[in-house]
C-alpha positions as a printed Julia matrix, in Angstrom:
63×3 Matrix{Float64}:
 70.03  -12.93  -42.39
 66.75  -14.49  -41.82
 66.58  -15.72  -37.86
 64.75  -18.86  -38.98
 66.23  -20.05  -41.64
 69.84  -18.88  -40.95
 69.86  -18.08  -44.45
 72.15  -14.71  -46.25
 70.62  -13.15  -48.94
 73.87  -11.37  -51.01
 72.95   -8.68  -53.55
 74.88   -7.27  -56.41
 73.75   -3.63  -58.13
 73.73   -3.92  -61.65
 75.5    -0.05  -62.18
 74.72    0.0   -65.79
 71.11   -0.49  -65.45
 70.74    1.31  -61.86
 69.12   -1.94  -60.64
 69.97   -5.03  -58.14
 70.42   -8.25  -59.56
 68.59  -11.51  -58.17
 69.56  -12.3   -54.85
 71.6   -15.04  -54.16
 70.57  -16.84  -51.38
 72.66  -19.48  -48.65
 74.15  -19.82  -45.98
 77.61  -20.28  -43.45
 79.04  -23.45  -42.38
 81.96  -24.48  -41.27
 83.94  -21.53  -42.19
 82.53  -21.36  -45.64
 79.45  -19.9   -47.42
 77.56  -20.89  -50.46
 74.91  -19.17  -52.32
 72.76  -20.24  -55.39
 70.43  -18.31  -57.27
 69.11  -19.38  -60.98
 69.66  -16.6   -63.78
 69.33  -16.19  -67.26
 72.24  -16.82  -70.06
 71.59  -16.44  -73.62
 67.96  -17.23  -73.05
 68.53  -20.31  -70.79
 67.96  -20.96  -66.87
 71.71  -21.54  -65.19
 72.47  -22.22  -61.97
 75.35  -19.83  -60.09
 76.73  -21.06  -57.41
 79.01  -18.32  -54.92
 81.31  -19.15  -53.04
 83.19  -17.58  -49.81
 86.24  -19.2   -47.83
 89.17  -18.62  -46.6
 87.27  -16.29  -44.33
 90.04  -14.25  -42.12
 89.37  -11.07  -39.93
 90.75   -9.25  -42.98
 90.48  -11.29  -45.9
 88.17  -13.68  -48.26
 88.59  -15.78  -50.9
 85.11  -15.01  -53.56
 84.41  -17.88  -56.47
């Protein structure tokens, strides 16, 4: 987490490839977080968005 931004940067290994992904990058409010990062689909620019809620002490809900 960056201290002045209050932003999360999540990042996924790519296990195939030995690499990590883009970062996705947001942040936590209200409970719930949500991330966006732009990546690449058949050659066009799409934007993900992640999200995480339902956050418990031992459980999340990931879209």
């Amino acid at each position: 987490m960056s201290a002045e931004t209050h932003k999360w940067s999540l990042n996924f290994a790519i296990s195939k490839a030995g690499t990590l992904d883009t970062s996705t990058v947001g942040e936590f409010k209200n409970g719930r977080g949500e991330f966006y990062d732009q990546e690449d689909f058949n050659g066009r620019p799409v934007l993900v968005r992640f999200i995480i809620s339902g956050i418990k002490s031992e459980s999340c809900k990931f879209e």
